[in-house]
N, C-alpha and C positions, 0 to 999 in steps of 0.2 A: 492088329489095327482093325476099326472098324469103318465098314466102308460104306458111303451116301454112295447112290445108284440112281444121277440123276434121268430124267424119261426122256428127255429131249434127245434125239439121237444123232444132236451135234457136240452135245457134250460129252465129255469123258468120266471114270466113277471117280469119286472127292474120296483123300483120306484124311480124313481130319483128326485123327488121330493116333502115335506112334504105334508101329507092329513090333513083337516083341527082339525082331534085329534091330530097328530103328530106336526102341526104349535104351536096348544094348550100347546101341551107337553112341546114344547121347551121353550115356553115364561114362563113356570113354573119351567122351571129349571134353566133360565136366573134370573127370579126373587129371586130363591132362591140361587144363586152365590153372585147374588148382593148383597144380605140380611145377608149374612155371609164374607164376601169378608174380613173384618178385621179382620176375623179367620181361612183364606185360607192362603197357602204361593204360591204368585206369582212367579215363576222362567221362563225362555226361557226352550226346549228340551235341556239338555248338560251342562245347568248352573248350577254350584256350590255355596254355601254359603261359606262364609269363615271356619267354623267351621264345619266340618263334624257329630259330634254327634249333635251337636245343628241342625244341619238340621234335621238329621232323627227324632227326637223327635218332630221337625214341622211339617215332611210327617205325622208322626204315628195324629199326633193330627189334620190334615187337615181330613186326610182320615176318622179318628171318627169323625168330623163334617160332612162330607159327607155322612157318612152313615146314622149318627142320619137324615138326613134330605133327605134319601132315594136314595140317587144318587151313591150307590156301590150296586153289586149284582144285577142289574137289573133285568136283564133278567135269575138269578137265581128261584125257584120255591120260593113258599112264605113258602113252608113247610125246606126249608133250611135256613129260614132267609132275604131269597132274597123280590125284588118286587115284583116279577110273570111276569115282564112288557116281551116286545119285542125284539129281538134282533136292530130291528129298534132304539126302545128306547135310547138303550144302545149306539148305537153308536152316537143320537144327545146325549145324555152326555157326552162322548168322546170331538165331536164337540166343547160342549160348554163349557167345560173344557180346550180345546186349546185357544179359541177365551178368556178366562179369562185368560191365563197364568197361570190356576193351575199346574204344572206338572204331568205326571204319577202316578197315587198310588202306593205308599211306598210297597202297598202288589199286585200291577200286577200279580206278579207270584202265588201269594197263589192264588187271583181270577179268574185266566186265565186257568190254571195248576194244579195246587196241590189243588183245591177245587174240582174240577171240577173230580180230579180221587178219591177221599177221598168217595165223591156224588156217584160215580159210581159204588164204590167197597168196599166201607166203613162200617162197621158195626152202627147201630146207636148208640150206645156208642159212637162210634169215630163221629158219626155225630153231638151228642149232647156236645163231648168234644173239638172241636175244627170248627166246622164253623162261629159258631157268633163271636166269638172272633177275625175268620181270617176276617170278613167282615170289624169289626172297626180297625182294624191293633192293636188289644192288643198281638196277636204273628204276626209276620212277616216268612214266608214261603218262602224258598227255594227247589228247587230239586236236586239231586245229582247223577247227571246219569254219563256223561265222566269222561275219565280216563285218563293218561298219555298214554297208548297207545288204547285207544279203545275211540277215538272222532265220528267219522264217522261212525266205525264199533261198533256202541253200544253195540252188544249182545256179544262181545268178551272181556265185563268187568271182570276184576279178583279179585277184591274185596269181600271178602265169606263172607257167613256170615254160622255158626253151631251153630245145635241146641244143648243146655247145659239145662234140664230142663226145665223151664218154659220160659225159655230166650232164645234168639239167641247171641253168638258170633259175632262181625261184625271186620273186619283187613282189611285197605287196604287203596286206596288212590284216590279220586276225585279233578278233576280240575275244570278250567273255570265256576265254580259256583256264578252263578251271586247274591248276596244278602246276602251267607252263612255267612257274618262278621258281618250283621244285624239279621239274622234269627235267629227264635228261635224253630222253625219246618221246616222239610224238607221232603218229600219223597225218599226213599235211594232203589236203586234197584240192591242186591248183588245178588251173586253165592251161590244158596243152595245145588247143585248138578253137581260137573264137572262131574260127569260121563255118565251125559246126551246129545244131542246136545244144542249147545250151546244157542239156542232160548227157551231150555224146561226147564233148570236147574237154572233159576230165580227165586228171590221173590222180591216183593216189601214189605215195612215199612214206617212206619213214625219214622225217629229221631227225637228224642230230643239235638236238640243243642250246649245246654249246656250240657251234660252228660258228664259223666267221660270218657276222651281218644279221646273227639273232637277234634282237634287244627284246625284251619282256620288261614290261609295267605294269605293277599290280596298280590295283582300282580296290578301290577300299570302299566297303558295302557299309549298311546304314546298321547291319549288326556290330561294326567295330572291327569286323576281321578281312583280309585280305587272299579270298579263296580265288578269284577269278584274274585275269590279265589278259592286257592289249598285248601282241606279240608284232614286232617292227620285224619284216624281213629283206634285205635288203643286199641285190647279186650275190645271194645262197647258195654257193654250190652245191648239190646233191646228186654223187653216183647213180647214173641208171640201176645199178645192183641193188640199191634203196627203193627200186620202184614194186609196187604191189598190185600186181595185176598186171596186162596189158595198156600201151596209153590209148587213150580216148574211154577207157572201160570203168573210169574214176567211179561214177555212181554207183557201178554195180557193186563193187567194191563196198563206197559207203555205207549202200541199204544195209549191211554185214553189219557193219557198226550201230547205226542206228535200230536197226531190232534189236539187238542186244542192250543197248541203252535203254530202251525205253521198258523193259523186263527187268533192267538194274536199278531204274529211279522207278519205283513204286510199282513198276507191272506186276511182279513178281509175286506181292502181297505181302510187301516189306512195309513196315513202319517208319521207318528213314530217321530212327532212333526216335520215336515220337508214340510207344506202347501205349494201350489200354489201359494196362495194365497199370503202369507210374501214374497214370492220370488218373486211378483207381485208389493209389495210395495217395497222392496228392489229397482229392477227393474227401478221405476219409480224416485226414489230417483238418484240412482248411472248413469245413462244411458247417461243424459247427459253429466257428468263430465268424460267418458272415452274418449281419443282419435279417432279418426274416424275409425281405424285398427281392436281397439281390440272391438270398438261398433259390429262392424260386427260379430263377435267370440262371442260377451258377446249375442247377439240375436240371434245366429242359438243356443247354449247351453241354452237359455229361453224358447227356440220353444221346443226341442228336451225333457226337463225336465220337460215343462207342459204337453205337448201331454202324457209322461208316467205318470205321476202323476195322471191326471184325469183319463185315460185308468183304471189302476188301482183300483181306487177310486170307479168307476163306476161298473168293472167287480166284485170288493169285494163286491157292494153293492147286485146285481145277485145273488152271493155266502151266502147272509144273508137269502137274502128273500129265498134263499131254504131251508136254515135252518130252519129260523122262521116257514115254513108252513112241521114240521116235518121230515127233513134229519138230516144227522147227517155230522160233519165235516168229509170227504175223502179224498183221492191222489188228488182233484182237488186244497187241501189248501196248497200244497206244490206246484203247478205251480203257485198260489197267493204268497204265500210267497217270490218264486224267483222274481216274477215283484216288490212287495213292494219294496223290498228290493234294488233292481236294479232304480227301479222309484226314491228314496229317495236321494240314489248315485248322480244321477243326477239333483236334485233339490239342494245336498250340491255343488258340483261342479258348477254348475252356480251361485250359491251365491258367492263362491270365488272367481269366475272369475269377476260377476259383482264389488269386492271389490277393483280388480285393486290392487293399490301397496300398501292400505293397508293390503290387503289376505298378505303379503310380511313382513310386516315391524310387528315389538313389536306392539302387542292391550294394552292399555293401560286402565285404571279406565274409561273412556269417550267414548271408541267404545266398548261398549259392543253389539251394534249389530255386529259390526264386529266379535267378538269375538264368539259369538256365529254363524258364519257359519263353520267358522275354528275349533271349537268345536265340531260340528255333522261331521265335515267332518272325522276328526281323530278318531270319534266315532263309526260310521257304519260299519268300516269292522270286529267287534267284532258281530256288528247285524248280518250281511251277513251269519256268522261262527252258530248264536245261532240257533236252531231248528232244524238243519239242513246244511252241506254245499252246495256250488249251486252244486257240483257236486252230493253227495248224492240225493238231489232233483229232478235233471235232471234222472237220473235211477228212481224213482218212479213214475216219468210223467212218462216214456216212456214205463215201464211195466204193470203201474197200470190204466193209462189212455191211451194211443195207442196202447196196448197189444205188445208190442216188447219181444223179445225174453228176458228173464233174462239173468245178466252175469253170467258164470260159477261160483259155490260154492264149491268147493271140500269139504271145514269143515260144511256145514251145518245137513249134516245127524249123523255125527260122531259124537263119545262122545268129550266132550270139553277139556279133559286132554289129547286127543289121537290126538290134531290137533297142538302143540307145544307151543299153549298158556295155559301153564299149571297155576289152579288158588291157 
């Protein structure tokens, strides 16, 4: 591999290119796509099966082939279940999962997220109950953090949970929950203490799902699919043994999650199935067939969309290799997260624009490429919203990485009943 040595001495060296283990790696994982490929499910990023449950029971059974054959959990410890491999690894898996047209794993978020804080804070009970099972997707994991009013302002959730004995009480009401209508585990982070402020009177759990007084409703988005849900919880009981961390210690907890999120939605230097590259064949396909007017428009939005894509790509990869060699995800994966996010945007947008009057007219059975640009495109502004909004984001650059002044808190010091969001 060859290695960029950038001069800033906050940076770390970029490899942007496979070393001859890693070239190794990949053709072992190409070989083993190949080798199972009648037991993968091909889709585009955004595409649907006709049959919603039949799908997911193809994610759940792709993702257990992928594991049996070592390509989930990479870069997890081998004492979790995982490879032990690289975070480099991990993402030529990513790669070569795109370039096959596997889609996303069914359990993204158990692997991304809720493994990943389970690992950090988990008792080994909890570790020997529920990781190998989340690697091969036998439960599928959700988290359950926003609220109807506490999106942005996470630690201002109302949702309690009391303690009853050996149990906690949990009452309340989570939104925009991506997966809770598949899930069958969740991390759930309620109010154990309004009398605290509002950062200290958290605990995190693990729910169950299924449990008595769940209800989940999907909310069906303007792309046509049903990726997000409201989740009704209603005298929940949940074993103390379910709890993750100490109580009151909820946030700290969270932050676990939340770095890790926002490294999995775009920090990372992922395309969020939204390559260059297809928009490079697209491109070459559509370009000549536009009028001379809109060629010009459809080429400064190809310029404009690869320059971020790769930018990104490249900075995410910076952002691995400091991990790999011992950092931990920071404030820097939220200013990755905004470019992912923003790069992706405009990778969909020049698809549609290259589409011309078909972005315009009814996709029918026979453009399903077209169909799938206008799919990510209707897609992404739920992505934009998940981990994080860009304006949330833009305040944690600007305090946590430029040192700017924070914005005024009047409720932060204050007990959390005493600020009028009473829980």
């Amino acid at each position: 591999m060859r290695t960029t040595t950038l001069t800033d001495e906050r940076c770390h060296p970029v490899d942007f290119d496979d070393t001859p283990d890693e070239a190794a790696y990949r053709a072992r994982v190409r070989a083993a796509l190949a080798e199972h490929a009648d037991e993968l499910v091909h889709l585009d990023a955004g595409e649907e099966a006709a049959d919603p449950r039949e799908q997911e029971q193809a994610l759940r059974r792709t993702q257990r082939v992928l594991a049996e054959a070592g390509l989930v959990g990479v870069a997890w410890a081998a004492e979790h279940g995982g490879q032990g491999g690289s975070l480099a690894q991990q993402a030529i898996v990513g790669q070569e999962l795109a370039r096959a047209r596997v889609p996303s794993l069914i359990n993204h978020i158990g692997i991304g997220m809720c493994g990943p804080t389970v690992i950090a804070h988990g008792t080994p009970e909890q570790h020997e109950r529920y990781l190998a099972r989340l690697l091969r997707a036998d439960d599928v994991w959700c988290q359950l953090f926003s609220e109807p009013a506490s999106g942005s302002d996470l630690a201002a959730l109302r949702t309690t949970a009391v303690r009853d004995g050996e149990d906690w009480v949990v009452n309340g009401q989570k939104v925009w929950t991506t997966l809770a209508h598949v899930a069958d585990f969740g991390i759930l982070l309620a109010r154990t203490d309004p009398g605290r402020p509002k950062h200290a009177g958290l605990t995190m759990f693990v729910l169950d799902m299924h449990a008595p007084g769940v209800t989940v409703r999907p909310l069906r988005q303007m792309g046509g699919q049903s990726d997000f849900n409201e989740v009704f919880l209603d005298d929940v009981r949940i074993p103390d043994g379910e709890r993750l961390g100490e109580p009151g210690e909820g946030w700290r907890v969270a932050l676990t999650t939340l770095l890790n999120e926002r490294v999995a939605v775009g920090g990372g230097g992922n395309d969020l199935g939204l390559s260059v590259e297809a928009l490079a064949r697209l491109a070459a396909d559509r370009l000549p067939g536009l009028p001379a007017d809109r060629q010009v428009l459809a080429r400064q939005a190809l310029g404009r969309a690869a320059v971020a894509a790769l930018a990104n790509r490249y900075t995410g990869y910076r952002r691995l290799t400091a991990i790999s060699q011992g950092g931990l995800p920071g404030p820097e994966a939220s200013a990755g997260k905004l470019a992912g996010t923003a790069a992706a945007k405009l990778v969909a947008d020049a698809g549609v624009r290259l589409l011309g009057d078909d972005a315009v007219f009814a996709v029918g059975p026979g453009d399903d490429d077209a169909g799938r640009w206008q799919r990510n495109q209707a897609w992404l502004p739920g992505i934009a919203i998940a981990g994080g909004t860009d304006e949330v984001l833009r305040n944690i650059v600007g305090e946590r990485v430029l040192g700017l002044p924070p914005e005024p808190r009047e409720d932060k010091h204050r007990p959390f009943h005493a600020t009028g969001s009473r829980a």
